[in-house]
N, C-alpha and C positions, 0 to 999 in steps of 0.2 A: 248836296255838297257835303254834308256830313257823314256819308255812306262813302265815300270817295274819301275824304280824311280818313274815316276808320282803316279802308281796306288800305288806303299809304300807308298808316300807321302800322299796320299790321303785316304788309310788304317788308318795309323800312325794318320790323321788329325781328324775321322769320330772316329778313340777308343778314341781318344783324351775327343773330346766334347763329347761324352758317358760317359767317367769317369768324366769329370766334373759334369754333368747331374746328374749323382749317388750322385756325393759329395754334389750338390745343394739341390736335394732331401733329403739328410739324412741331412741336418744341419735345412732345411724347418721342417722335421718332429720334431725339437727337439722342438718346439715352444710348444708344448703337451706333448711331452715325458721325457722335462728336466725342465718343471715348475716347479722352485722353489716355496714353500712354501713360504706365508709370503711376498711373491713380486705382484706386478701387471700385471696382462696378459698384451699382446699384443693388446688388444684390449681398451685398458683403458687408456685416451690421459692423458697426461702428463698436467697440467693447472699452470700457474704461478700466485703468490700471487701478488698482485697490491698495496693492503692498508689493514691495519686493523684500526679499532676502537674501541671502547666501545661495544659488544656483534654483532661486524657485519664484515664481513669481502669481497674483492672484488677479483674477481680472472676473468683469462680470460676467454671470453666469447664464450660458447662451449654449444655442446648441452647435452653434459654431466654436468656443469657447473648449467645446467637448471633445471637438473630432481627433482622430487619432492619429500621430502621425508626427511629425517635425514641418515646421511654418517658419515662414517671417513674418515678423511683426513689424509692423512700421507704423510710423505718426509723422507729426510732420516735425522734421528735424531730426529722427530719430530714424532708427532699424534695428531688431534683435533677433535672433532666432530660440525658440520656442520648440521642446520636446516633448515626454507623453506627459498626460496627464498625470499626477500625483496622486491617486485617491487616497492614501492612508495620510495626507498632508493635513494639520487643522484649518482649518477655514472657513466663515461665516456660511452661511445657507445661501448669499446669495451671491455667493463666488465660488470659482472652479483656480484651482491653483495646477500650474503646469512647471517642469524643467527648464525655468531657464539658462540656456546652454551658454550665452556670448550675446553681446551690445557690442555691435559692429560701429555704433555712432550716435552720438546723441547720447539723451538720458531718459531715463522711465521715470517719472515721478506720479506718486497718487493724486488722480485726478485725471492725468492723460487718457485724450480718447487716441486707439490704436486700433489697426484692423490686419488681420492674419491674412497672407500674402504667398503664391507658392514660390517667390525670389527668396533662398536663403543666403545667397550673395551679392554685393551689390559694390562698383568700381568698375576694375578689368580685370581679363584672368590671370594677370602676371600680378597683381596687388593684393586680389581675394584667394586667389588658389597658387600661385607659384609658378604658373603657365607660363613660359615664354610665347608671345605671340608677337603677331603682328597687326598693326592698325591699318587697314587697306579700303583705297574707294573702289567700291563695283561700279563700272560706268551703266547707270540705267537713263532709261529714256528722258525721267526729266528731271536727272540731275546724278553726278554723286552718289552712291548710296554706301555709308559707314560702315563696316564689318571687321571683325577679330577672326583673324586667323591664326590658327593655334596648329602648327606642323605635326607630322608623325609622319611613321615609314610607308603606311599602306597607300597603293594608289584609288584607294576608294575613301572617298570624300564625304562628309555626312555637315550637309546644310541645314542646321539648325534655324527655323523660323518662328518668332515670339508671335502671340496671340491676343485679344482683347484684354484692357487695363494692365499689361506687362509691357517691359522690354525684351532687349535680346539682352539683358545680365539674366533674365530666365535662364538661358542654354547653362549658364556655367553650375546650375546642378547637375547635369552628366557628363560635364568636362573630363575632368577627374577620369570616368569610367570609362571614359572612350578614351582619353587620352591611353591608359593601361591597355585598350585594344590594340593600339599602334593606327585610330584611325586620326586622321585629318579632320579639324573642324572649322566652318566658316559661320560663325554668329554674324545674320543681317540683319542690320535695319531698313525699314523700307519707310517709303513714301509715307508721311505724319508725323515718323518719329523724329527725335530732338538729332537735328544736325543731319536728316535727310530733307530731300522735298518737302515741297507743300504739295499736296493735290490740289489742283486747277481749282475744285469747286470745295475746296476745305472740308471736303468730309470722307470719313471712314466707308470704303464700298463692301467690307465684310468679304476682303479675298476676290470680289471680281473686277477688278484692275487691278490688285495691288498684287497679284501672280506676276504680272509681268516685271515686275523686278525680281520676283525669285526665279524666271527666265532667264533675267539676265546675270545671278547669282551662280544658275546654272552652267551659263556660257562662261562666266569669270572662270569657274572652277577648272573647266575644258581646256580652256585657254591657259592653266596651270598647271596639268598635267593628272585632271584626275580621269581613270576611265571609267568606272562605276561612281552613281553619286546616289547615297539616301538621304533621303529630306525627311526632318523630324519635326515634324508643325503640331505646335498648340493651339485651341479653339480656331481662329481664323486663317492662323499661319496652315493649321493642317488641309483647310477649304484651298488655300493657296497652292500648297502640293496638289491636292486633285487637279484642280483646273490646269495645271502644269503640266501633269502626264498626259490631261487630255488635251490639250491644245500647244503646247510648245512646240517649235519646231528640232528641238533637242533632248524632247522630250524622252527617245529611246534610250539616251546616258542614265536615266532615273533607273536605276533596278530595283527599287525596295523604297517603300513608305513604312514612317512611323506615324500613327495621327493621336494626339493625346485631347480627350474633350473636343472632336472636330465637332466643329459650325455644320451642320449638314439642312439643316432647312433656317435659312434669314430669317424668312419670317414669325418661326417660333422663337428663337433668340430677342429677336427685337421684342413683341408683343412679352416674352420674359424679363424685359430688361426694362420696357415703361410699367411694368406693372409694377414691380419693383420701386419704381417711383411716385408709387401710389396714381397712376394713371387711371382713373375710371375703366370700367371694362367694355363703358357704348363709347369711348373713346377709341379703342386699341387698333380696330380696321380702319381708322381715321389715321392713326399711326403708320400703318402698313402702306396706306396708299400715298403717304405723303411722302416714305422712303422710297416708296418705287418713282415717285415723280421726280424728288431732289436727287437720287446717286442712280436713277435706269437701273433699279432692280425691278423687276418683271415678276415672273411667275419661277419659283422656285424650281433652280433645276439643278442640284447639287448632288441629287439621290437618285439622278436618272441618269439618260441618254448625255446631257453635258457636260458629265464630270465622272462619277465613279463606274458607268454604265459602259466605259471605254476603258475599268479597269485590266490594267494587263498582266501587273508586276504583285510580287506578293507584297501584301499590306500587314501592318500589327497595329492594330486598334486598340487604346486604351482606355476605357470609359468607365461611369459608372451611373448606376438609380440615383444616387445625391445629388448629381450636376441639376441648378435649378436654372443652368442660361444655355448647356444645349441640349434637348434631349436626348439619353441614351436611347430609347424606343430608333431613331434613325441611323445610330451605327449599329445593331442589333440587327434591324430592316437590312444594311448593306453586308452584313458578315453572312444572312443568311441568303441574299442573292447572289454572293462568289463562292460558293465553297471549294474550300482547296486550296485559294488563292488569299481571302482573309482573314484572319485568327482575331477574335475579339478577346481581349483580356478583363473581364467584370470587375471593376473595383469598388467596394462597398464604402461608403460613409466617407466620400472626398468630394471638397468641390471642384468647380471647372477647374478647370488646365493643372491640375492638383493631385492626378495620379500618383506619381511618382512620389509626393511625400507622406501619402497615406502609408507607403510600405517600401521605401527605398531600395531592399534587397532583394524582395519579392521581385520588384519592377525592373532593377537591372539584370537580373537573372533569367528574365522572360525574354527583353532587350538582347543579352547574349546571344540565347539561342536562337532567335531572331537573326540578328547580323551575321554570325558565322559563318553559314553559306554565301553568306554576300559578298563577303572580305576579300 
């Protein structure tokens, strides 16, 4: 009897920690799969404000803290945008003091925790930039989907798609530049964000369903008069364009991608984003497989046959060795299985979806000759 209690007890003890294991797994995986919009990943440290002054401000000393480049900062209740570093500024040893440009909202005070952002605007683009637009619903499958559309002369279209922990107030850093192209923009929000859908099962699919609203973002545009369209997606948004050129049925209107930070394998992303939450590392395949059970992700196919492997159209890759949520090693991988057709642009010392604020002029001037033949 007591051999038969033992081996219960030790049954009883072994489904025990299995069903924890599962539980640990599936709360690991939500780090990818329940990123809210509009909040800061997991991977983007928290920095405390120390002093402000007269156009400079000093926060704690990180090596995020350091990067180079123009950010937003945000807290909660607040936003500011943040310039280069000051090194000849005085400042404690355990602070990095930077240019503070503009307090879009809110107020910095010492003490505030803040975290660097690549939104340096945040509203609409008639409020933040001076844009006339228009507020327009794209009809998607399940529901509504919100988007600003900002006019110009050319009939080529450029569908701008936000990324993990952003919005579409992302876009409106290249408003401005495109707008001086004479191109047309359509910032969408898709399925999660604030005032679009819900997904059915409440979670983030990391671009494989949430393309088919930038299908139908696509179809909007058609329906509007545009005959060329390029889609400019950050991290997930830019997984979004691939799947779009490879699967839409209107997919041939796409002549040109921009991808900045794209998602190109989920499962590194994710396994980067629970780590980041301090996830155990005999945890992490417990993560992977509890997203492929809750959103039908499978076996990565983003860097093959069912996405960029049907690339057709010329691509501008912008990535860089910093990004710690999606590997560059796989747009590197996909620049050197199209040649001809993809241009990788290496960006040093930015993170995810953050290109463009490591070197703003650099980035739009690459952009340029990029688009031109598109136009």
């Amino acid at each position: 009897m007591r051999t038969v209690r033992a081996t219960a007890a030790a049954v009883t003890a072994v489904m025990g920690a299995g069903a924890a294991a599962v539980v640990a797994g599936r709360l690991a995986s939500d780090a990818a799969l329940k990123a809210p919009a509009g909040r800061p990943l997991p991977t983007e440290p928290r920095l405390t404000v120390h002093a402000t002054a007269a156009g400079r401000i000093a926060l704690t000393r990180d090596l995020a803290a350091l990067r180079p480049g123009t950010y937003g900062l945000a807290g909660d209740g607040s936003h500011a945008v943040v310039g280069q570093v000051l090194t000849a500024a005085d400042h404690a040893a355990d602070t990095v003091v930077r240019r503070l440009e503009r307090v879009t909202h809110g107020s910095l005070e010492p003490g505030d925790k803040v975290w660097l952002t690549p939104n340096l605007y945040v509203g609409d683009p008639r409020a933040a930039l001076g844009l006339d637009h228009a507020d327009v619903d794209v009809p998607g499958e399940l529901g509504p989907l919100p988007a600003w559309f900002v006019p110009a002369a050319r009939d080529t279209w450029v569908i701008a798609v936000h990324g993990l922990g952003t919005t579409r107030e992302h876009a409106m850093n290249l408003m401005q530049f495109l707008h001086r192209l004479r191109l047309p923009v359509l910032a969408l929000a898709y399925r999660g964000d604030l005032g679009a859908p819900r997904p059915p099962d409440g979670l983030n699919h990391l671009g494989d369903s949430e393309w088919r609203d930038l299908d139908a973002a696509v179809r909007y545009a058609v329906r509007y008069g545009a005959r060329r369209i390029v889609v400019l997606g950050w991290s997930t948004g830019a997984t979004m364009a691939l799947r779009a050129v490879a699967h839409s049925a209107v997919g041939d209107r796409i002549s040109g991608l921009v991808l900045d930070s794209p998602v190109l394998s989920w499962e590194a992303t994710l396994r980067a984003l629970a780590t980041a939450r301090r996830t155990p590392g005999a945890l992490l395949p417990l993560a992977v497989r509890a997203a492929q059970g809750r959103a039908g992700l499978h076996a990565d196919r983003t860097d093959d046959g069912a996405g960029p492997g049907r690339l057709t159209v010329p691509t501008l890759i912008f990535h860089g060795p910093g990004d710690t949520v999606a590997p560059w090693a796989y747009s590197r991988r996909l620049a050197d299985r199209h040649p001809g057709l993809v241009a990788l642009r290496t960006v040093a010392q930015a993170p995810h979806a953050a290109m463009w604020n490591a070197d703003p002029a650099a980035y739009e001037e690459a952009l340029r000759r990029f688009l031109t033949p598109l136009m």
